[in-house]
N, C-alpha and C positions, 0 to 999 in steps of 0.2 A: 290401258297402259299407255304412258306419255313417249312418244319416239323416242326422247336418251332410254330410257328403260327398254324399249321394246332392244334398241339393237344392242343393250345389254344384253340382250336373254338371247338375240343371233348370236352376239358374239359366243357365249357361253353352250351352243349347244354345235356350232364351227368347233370350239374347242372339244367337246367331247367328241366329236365327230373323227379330230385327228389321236385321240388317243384311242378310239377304236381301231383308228386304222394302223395304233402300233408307233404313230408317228411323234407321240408325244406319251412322255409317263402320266399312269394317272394320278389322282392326291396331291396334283403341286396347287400350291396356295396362290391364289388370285386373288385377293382382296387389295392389291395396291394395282389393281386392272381401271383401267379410267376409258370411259368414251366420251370425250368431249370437240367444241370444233376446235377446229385446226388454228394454230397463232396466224396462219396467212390466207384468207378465206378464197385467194385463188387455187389452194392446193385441194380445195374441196368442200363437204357439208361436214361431215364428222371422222376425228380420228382419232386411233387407239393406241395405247401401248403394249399392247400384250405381248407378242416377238418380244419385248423390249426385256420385258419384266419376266418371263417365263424363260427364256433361253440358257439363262445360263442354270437353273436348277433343273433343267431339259437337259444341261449339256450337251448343246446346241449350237449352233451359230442362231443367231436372232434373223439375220435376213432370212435367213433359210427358211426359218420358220416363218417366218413372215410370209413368203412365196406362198407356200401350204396351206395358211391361211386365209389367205386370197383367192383360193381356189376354192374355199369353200364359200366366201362369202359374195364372190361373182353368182353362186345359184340363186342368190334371194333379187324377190320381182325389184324390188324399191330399190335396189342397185344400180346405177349406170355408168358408174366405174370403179372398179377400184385399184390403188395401185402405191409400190413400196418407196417410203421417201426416208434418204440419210440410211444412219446401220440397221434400220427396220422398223419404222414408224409406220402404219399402217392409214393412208387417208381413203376416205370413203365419199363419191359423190352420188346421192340420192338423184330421182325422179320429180321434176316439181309435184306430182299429184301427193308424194309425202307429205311435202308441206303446207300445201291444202286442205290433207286429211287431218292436219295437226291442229289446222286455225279451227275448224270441224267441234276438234276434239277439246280446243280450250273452253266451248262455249255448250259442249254437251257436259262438261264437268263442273262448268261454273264456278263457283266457290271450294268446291273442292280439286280443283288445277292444282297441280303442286305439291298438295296433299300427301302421307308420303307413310310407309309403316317402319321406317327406318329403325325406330327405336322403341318398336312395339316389344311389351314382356319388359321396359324396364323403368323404376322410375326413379325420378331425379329429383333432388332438393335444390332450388337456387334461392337462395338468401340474400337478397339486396336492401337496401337504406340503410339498416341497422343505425340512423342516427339517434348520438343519445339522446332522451326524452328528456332537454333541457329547455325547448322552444319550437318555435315555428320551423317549417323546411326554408332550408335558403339555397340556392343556386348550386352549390356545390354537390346538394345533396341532389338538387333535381338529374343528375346525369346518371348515376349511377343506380336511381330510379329507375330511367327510362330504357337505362341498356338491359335492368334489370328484370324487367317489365316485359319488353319486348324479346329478350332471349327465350325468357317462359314460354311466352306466346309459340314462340316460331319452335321451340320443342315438343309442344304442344303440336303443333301442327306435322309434324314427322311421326308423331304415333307415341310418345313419350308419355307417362305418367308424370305429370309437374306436379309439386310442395312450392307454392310461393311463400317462402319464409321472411320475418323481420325478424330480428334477435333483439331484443329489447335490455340496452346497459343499463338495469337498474339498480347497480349490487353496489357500486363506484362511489369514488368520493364527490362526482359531478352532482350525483342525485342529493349527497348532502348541502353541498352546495348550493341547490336548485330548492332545498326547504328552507334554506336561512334566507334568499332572495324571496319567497312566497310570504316568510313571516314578517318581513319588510312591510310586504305588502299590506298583509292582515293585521298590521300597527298602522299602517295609513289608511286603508278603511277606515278603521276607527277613529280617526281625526289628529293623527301626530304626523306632525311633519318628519318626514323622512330624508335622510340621502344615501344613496349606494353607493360604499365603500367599494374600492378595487378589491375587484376576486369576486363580487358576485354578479349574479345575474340583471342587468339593466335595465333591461324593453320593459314597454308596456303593456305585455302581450301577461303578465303577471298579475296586473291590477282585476283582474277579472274571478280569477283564481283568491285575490287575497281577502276580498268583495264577499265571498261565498264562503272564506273560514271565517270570515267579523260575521256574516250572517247565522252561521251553525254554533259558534263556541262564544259571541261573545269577549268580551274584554279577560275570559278564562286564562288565557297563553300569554299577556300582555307581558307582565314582569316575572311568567314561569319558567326555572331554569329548563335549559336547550332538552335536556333529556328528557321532558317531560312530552315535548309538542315534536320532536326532530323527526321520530317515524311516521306519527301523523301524518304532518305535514308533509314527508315525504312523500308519502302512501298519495295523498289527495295529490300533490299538487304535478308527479307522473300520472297518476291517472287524467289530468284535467291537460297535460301534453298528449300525451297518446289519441286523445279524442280531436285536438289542433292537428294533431301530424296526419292521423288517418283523414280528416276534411280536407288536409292541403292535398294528398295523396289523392285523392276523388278528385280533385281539377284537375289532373293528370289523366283519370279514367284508372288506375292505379287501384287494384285491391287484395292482400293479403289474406294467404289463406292461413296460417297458423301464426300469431305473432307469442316467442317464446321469451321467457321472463330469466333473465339471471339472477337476477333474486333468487326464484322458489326453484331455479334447478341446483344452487347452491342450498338453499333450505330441504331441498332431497338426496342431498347425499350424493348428486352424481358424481365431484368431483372425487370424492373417496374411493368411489366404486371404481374411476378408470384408472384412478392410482394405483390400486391393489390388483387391478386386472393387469395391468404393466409390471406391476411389482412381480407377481407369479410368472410371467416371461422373462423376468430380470430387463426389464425396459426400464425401469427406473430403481437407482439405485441412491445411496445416501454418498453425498462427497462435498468436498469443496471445488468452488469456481478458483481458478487461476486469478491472480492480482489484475486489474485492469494493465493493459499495456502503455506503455509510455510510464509519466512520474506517476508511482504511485501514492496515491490521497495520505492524509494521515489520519482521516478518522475508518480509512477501508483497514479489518478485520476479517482474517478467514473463519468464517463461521460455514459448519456444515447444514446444507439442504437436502431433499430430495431434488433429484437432476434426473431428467428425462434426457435417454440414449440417443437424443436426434442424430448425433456427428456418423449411427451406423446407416443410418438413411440421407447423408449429404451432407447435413447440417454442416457450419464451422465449431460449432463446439456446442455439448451438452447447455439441456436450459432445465435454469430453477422453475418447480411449479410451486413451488410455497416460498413467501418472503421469510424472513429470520424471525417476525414477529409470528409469524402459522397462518398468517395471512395466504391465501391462494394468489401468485400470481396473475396475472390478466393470460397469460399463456396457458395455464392451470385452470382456469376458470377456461379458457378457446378449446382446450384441449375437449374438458368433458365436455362442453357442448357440442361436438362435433362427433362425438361416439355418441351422441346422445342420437342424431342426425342419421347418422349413419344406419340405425337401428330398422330404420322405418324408408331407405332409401339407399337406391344401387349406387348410384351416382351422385357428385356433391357438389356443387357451384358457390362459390363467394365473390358477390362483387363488392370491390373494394376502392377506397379512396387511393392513390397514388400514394400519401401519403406514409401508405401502411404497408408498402414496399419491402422495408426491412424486417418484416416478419411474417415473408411468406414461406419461406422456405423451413422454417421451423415447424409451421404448423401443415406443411407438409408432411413435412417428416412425421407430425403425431398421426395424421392421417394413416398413411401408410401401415406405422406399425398397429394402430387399433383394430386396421382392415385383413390386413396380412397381403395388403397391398390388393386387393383382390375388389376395391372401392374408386371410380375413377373420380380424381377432385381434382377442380381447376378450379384456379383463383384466378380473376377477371381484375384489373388495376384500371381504372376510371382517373383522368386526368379532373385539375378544375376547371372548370371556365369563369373568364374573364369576360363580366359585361361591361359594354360601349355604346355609350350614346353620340352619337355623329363622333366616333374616336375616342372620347374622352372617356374615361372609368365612370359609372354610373354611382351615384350618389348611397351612403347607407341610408335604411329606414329606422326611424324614429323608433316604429314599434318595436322592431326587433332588436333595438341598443346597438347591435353593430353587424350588421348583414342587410343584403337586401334577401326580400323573402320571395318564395318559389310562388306563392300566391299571387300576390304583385303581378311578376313576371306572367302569368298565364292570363289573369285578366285582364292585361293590355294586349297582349299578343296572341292569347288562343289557345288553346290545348294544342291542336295541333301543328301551329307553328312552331310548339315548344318542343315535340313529342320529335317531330322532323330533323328540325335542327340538331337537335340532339345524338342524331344519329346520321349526320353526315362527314362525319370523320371518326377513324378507329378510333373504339375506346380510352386507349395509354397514351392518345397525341394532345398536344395543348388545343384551347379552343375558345373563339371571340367569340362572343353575342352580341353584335351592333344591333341593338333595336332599329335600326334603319335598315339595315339590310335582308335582314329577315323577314320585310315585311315589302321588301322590293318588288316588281312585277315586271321581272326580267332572267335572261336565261342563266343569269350568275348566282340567281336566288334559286336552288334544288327545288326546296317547298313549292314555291310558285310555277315552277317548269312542269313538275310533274304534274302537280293539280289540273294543272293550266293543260295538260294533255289527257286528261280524263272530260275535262269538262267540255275543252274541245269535241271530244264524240259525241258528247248530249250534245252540244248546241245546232251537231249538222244532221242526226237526228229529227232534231222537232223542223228542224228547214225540209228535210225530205218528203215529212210528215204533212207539212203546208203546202209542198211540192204535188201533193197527190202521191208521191212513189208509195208504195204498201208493203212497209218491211216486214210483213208475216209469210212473204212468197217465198219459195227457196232460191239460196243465190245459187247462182252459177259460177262457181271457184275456179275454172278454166281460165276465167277473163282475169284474173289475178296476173300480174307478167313478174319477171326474175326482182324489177325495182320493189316492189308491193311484197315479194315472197320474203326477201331479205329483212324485212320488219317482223313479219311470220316466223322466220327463224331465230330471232332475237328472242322474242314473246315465248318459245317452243323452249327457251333454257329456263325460261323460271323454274321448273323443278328440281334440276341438277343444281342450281342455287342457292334453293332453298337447303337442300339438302345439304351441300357444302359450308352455307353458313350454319346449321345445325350443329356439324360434326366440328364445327372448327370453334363455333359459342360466340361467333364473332355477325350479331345483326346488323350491323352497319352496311355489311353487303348486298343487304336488299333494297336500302337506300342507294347505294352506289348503282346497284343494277338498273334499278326504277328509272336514278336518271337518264342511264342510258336508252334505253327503253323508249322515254321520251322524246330523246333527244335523236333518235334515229325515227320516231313518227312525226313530229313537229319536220326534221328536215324532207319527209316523205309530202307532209301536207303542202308544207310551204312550193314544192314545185309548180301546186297549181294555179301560185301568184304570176307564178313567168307563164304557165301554157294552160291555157283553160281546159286542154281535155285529158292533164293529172291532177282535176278539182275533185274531193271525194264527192261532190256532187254537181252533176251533169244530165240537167233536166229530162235533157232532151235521150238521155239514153239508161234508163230505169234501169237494167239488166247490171250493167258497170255498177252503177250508184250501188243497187244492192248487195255485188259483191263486196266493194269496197267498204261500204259502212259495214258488212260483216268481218273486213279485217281489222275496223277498225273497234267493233264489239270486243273482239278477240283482246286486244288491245288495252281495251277498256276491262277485260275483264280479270287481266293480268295484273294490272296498273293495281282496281280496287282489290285483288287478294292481297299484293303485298303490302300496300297500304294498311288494311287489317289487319298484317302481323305487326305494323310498328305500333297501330293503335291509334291509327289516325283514318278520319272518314273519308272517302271519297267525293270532291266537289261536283255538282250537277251542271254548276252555272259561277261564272266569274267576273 
């Protein structure tokens, strides 16, 4: 058990301690109880809210209880003070051999530090990329990937059952689109010159595709009306995307576990099925939309639809799931895919373009009413990013007609400089990619800081190694002093982080953490450029060195688990 946990479970049995003794009711709800450090680290190691949170369903004074509670948690060994700050915040200062035991316990846990059963017994669907299979991945899409990618992961890692889901738009008018650009193609195989009219698909990324229908059918389709070749070609030339998007997807490290078809869930009926399933709640009802606001159009007609109930779940006003033509809505089409989802999974995650903003709350609302609210879904909005070459906007690619492509971007800069970057600012915030900066080797560049502090440990490592020192002996963690513990106690929060970025869906904070992380071991190293005897190694006194390079395993060992949840490797050597 990791210390914030362990004095979770003090705190918790402190508590049961005082409602034996009468001095508190029992069955009050604690799950908004937090032990974390204190906003001022001279006030202590760790502190809690519980007084705070519990007092008044106590009908209590909070100090008071506070007092009470302090009396119970002065019996524990690892104590050496505790005492009440403000209306009854409760800080707690440990023993250094805690944090000793902790640096101990990072490197007896290894890989599993942080580790966590948070969300064991439940599992989750999170659906990311979903971009339509009209082309190659382009930048926009890579973020939404990686936040998507990486949330998995790091739910994953709290004990969750993860669905990495794509949704695949292949029902749309895009995908007709994307066959009249293919037949383009499969006319130019065949030796006619071509030109792309506005409205369809451009890149070159087509020509490969149109290469492979002249190879199988021949000059058959050449002068054949559309309806003969439309589905075909449609059929082939999404499959021969999906096979591009899952490759670009793999430069990522990126891999879907279920990728699902609107097409064939519309050719199964599901949309009907949650229609009538609403219907029998009286969730969807027949009516007309109100006139648009402002002048109204002259060719707008009140025509009756079916209208989903949203406005009783938030909404601003009912939505149509079928067009005037009996066409399914794209909300009608979101709707059932999302009962579809929901079937097979507690929990529901969509990460989404910014874009798609204006229709969250709708499909909220369907959520809700198909669950009976009883389904928790969060929808995740992913800003775009803006790339920069020294400032300037970065050039379109050829092949992909008007985007630069996510490929591109990873084989000049790396998986994991991409993987990084990506997550060093909340998802919903805008965001540059200077190819120069990202690829900096300075402490303004996140990627490089942290790396640059992992690799740091290997490199004093193999110096110690050449040293003669014998890092297989045990250290001696006494010699650790308050400057060295303070790194320890940084390292000691990965779990309550992990876990927080868990519950909040929000991974970018393990990015944020990491650099900190770093940035208080780097300021820890660097003192031994001013005084040679706070250098992690110090030939002449083996004992130090080994404790020290054991704080700095710890370190290192912290460094590479979160590194794995974002999906990027840990460097050896820089």
């Amino acid at each position: 058990m990791t210390l914030y946990a362990r004095f979770a479970a003090h705190l918790n049995l402190a508590l049961d301690a005082l409602v034996l003794a009468g001095d508190l009711p029992g069955g009050l709800e604690r799950r908004a109880i937090t032990v974390e450090p204190p906003r001022d680290p001279s006030h202590g190691d760790l502190a809690t809210n519980a007084a705070m949170v519990l007092a008044k369903p106590a009908g209590t004074n909070p100090r008071a209880l506070a007092e009470k509670l302090v009396a119970e948690l002065e019996k524990l060994d690892e104590v050496a003070a505790v005492s009440v700050a403000g209306p009854g915040f409760i800080n707690l200062t440990l023993h250094e051999d805690s944090w000793r035991g902790e640096v101990a316990a990072i490197l007896q846990a290894g890989a599993d530090y942080g580790r966590s059963s948070l969300g064991a017994g439940t599992t989750v669907n999170v659906e990311y990329v979903s971009a339509n299979p009209t082309g190659p991945m382009h930048m926009g899409h890579c973020r939404g990937a990686v936040v998507g990618d990486a949330l998995a992961s790091l739910l994953e890692y709290v004990g969750h059952k993860v669905i990495r889901e794509y949704y695949v738009n292949d029902a749309g008018g895009q995908v007709d689109v994307l066959a009249r650009s293919a037949h383009l193609r499969y006319r130019e195989a065949l030796g006619e010159t071509i030109e792309i009219p506005e409205g369809l698909y451009p890149g070159d990324y087509l020509k490969p595709v149109g290469a492979q229908l002249a190879a199988d059918y021949g000059d058959k389709y050449v002068d054949a009306p559309e309806s003969e070749w439309l589905a075909l070609f449609r059929k082939t030339a999404v499959a021969a995307m999906l096979v591009m998007i899952k490759d670009d997807l793999a430069l990522l490290g990126i891999h879907h576990d279920l990728f699902s078809s609107e097409a064939e869930l519309q050719a199964a009926g599901k949309p009907e099925q949650a229609e009538a399933w609403l219907r029998e709640r009286d969730l969807v009802y027949d009516g007309v939309l109100e006139a648009p606001k402002g002048e109204t159009p002259e060719d707008w007609e009140p025509v009756e639809l079916p209208l989903f109930r949203s406005t009783q779940f938030g909404d601003d006003q009912d939505r149509p799931i079928k067009k005037s033509n009996g066409q399914w809505t794209y909300f009608g089409a979101d709707l059932a895919y999302h009962f579809q989802k929901a079937q097979s999974a507690d929990q529901l995650i969509d990460i989404w373009g910014a874009d798609h903003a204006g229709t969250v709350k709708r499909i909220v609302a369907a959520v809700q009413a198909l669950t009976g609210g009883s389904t928790r879904f969060d929808v995740k909005l992913v800003q775009m990013v803006r790339l920069l070459r020294a400032g300037e906007p970065v050039k379109m690619s050829k092949r992909a007609g008007n985007f630069v492509t996510l490929a591109d971007v990873v084989r000049e800069v790396g998986k994991d400089v991409v993987r990084f970057t990506m997550l060093t600012r909340k998802a919903d915030a805008q965001m540059d990619f200077d190819f120069a900066k990202v690829l900096e080797t300075s402490k303004e560049n996140p990627v490089f800081y942290v790396q640059y502090a992992h690799a740091r440990v290997a490199s004093v490592h193999r110096r110690a190694a050449e040293a003669g020192i014998s890092l297989d002996e045990a250290a001696d963690l006494s010699l650790l002093d308050g400057r060295e513990l303070a790194v320890a106690k940084l390292a000691a929060q990965f779990p309550r982080v992990v876990e927080a970025a868990a519950s909040a869906r929000e991974p970018h904070r393990i990015a944020f953490y990491l650099y900190d992380l770093a940035a208080e071991f780097h300021a820890l190293y660097n003192m031994g450029n001013d005084s040679a005897d706070r250098r992690f190694l110090v030939v002449e006194q083996p004992a130090l060195t080994r404790a020290r390079l054991f704080l700095g395993r710890a370190v290192q060992q912290v460094i590479r688990n979160g590194l794995a949840l974002m999906g990027v490797e840990a460097a050896e050597e820089m």
